[in-house]
C-alpha positions in Angstrom: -10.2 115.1 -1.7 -6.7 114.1 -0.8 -6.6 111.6 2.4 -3.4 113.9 3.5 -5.0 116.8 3.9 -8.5 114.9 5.4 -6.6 114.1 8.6 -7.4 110.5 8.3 -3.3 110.1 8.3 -3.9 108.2 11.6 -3.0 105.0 10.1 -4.1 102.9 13.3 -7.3 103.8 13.9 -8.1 104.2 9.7 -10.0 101.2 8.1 -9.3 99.4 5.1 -12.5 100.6 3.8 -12.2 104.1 4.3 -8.6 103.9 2.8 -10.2 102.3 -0.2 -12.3 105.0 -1.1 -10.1 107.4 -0.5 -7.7 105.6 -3.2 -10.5 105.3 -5.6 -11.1 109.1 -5.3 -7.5 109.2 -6.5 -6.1 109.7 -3.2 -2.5 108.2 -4.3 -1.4 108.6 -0.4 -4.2 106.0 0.6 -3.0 103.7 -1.7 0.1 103.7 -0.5 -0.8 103.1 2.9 -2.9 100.1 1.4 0.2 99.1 -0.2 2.0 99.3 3.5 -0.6 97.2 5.1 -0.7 94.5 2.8 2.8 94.1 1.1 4.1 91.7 4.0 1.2 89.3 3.8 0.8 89.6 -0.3 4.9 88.8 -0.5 4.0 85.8 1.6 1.3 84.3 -0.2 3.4 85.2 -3.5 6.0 82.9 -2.2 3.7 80.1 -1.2 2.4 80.2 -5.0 6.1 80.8 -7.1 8.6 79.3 -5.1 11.0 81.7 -5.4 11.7 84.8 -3.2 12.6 87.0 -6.6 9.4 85.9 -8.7 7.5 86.5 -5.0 8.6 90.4 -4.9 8.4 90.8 -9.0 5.1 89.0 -8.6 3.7 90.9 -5.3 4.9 94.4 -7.1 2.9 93.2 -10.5 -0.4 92.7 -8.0 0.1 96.1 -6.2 0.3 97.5 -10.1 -2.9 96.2 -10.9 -4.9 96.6 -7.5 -4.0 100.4 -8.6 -5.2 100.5 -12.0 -8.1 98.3 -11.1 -9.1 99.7 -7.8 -12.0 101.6 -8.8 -13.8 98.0 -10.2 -13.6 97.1 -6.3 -17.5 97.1 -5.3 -17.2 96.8 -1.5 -14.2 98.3 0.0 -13.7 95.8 2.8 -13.3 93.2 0.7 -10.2 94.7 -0.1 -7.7 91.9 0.9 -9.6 88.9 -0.6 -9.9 91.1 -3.5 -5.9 91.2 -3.7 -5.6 87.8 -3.1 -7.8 86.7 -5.6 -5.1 89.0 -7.9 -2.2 87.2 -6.4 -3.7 84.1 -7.4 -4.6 84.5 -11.3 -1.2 86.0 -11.8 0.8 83.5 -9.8 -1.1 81.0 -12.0 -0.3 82.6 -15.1 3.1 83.5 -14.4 4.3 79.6 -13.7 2.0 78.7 -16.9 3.9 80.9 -19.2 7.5 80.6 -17.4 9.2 77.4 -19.6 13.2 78.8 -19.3 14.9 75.7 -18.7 17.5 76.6 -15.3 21.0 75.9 -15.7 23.1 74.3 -13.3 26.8 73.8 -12.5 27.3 69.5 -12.6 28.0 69.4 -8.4 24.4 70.7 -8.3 22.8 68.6 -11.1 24.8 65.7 -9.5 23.3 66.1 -5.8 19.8 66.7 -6.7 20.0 63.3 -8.5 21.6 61.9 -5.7 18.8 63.1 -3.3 16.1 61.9 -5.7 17.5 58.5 -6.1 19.0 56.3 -9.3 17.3 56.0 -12.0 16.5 52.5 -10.9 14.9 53.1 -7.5 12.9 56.2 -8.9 12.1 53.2 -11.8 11.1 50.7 -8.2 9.2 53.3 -6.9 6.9 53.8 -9.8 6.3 49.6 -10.3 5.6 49.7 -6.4 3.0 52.7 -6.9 1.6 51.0 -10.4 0.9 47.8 -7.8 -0.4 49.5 -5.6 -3.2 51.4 -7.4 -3.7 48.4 -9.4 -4.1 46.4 -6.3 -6.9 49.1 -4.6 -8.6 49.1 -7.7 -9.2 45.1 -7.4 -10.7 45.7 -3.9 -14.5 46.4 -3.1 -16.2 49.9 -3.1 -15.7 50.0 0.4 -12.5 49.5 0.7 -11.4 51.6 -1.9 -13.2 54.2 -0.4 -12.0 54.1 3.0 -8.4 53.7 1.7 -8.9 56.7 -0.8 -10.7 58.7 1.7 -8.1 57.8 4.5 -4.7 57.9 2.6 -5.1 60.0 -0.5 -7.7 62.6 0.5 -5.9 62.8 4.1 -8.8 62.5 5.9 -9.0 61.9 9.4 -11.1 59.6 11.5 -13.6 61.6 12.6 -14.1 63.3 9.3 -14.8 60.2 7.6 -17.1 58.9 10.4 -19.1 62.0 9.7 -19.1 61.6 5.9 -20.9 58.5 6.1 -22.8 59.0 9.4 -20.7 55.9 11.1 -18.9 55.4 14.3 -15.2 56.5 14.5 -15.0 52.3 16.1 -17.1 51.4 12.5 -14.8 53.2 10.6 -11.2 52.2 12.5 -12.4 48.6 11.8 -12.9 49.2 7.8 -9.4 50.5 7.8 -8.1 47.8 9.5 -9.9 45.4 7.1 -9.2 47.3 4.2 -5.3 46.9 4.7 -5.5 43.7 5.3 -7.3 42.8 2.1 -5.2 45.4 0.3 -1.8 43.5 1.6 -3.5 39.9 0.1 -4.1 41.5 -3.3 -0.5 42.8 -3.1 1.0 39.6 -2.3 -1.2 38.0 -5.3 0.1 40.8 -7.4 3.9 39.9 -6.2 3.4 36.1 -6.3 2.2 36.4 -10.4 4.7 38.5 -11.5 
């Protein structure tokens, strides 16, 4: 069965699923149109995991080549672009894992990207500051902690902590509030021993 020569060509009104099929019949034609479909969105997410619009394309070609070989493993054809982005995931991960080249630089480059990072002293500040600071949440009370965690390092919002722990938005505005307060005395304590 070729999906040429089955008049399904009308690539509008054609589903995923039916395209599917007809690729794991060994319609190479349906598979291209898959490819069609799906390349702009699979080059996307490619970026979003490498970082790099050359790895994106190497990487989004690499997923087509094994959706192709694979295809026929795909149990229920609508699943089709889940299915592909499951693929874009496991190779994106392996790729960075097993990419250590070191990048060369000209020293104008090397010497602006230290610039915009900061001196080795501030980056040095930064870390004592953040070292403080986790030291100083971890000498406040469970509640605290967790409404600071939950707040500033989980970003949750207001209303998703009040319904985390079943209180008001007020109830939990007012922990914040305390917790920073509190936080700010064991900083100061921190600053004032060392």
């Amino acid at each position: 069965m070729n999906f040429t020569e089955n008049n399904i060509f009308a690539t509008e009104t054609t589903t995923v699923a039916e395209l599917v099929r007809a690729a794991q019949a060994g319609d190479r034609d349906a598979f291209g149109e898959l490819f069609q479909r799906y390349r702009p969105g699979i080059v996307a997410l490619a970026m979003r995991r490498v970082r790099n619009a050359d790895e994106a394309e190497e990487l989004a070609q690499d997923v087509f080549i094994q959706a192709m070989q694979k295809i026929g493993q795909l149990r229920v054809p609508e699943a089709f672009g889940g299915w592909l982005r499951r693929i874009v995931h496991r190779m994106a991960i392996n790729r960075i894992t097993r990419s250590h080249n070191a990048l060369a630089c000209d020293p104008e480059t090397l010497e602006a990207t230290c610039l915009a990072i900061g001196s080795p002293d501030e980056f040095a500040e930064q870390r004592e500051t953040a070292k403080a600071l986790r030291e100083s949440i971890d000498r406040l009370g469970d509640l605290d902690q967790e409404t600071l965690k939950a707040f500033y390092l989980q970003s949750k919002s207001l209303i998703e902590m009040s319904d985390e722990t079943g209180a008001p938005v007020g109830t939990i505005k007012r922990r914040l509030h305390v917790a920073r307060k509190r936080l700010a005395k064991e900083m100061d304590v921190l600053q004032a021993a060392v």
